[in-house]
C-alpha positions in Angstrom: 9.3 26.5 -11.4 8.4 26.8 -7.8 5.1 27.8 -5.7 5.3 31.3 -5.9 5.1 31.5 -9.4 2.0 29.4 -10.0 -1.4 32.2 -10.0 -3.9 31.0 -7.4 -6.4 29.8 -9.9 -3.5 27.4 -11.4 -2.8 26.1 -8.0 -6.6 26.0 -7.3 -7.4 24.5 -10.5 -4.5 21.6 -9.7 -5.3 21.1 -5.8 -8.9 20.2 -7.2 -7.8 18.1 -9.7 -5.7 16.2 -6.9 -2.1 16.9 -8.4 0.8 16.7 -5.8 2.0 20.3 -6.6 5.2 19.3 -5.2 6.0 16.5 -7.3 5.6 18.2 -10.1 8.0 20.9 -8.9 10.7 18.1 -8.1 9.9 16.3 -10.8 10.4 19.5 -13.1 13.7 20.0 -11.2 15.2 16.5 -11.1 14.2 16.9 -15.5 16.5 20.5 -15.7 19.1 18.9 -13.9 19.1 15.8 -15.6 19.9 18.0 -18.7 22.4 19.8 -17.5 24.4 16.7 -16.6 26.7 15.4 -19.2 25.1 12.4 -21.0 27.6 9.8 -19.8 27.1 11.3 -16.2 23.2 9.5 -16.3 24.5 6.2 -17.2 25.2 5.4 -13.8 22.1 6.8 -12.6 19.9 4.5 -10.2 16.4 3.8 -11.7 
């Protein structure tokens, strides 16, 4: 998901609301890639 593909009234609606747009795109990111990786591979993972 990234910034282009939000409509203006989502990204209004969320700018309002006082949500860090950005995280949520990371966030969303860092969660896909997290399932991509092999399950052993986010053993080691710092938390």
């Amino acid at each position: 998901m990234s910034m282009d593909k939000l409509s203006d009234t989502a990204v209004n609606i969320l700018t309002a609301a006082g949500v860090d747009i950005s995280a949520i795109v990371t966030g969303a990111a860092e969660a896909l890639i997290g399932q991509l990786k092999p399950p052993d591979a986010n053993e080691n993972s710092v938390k």
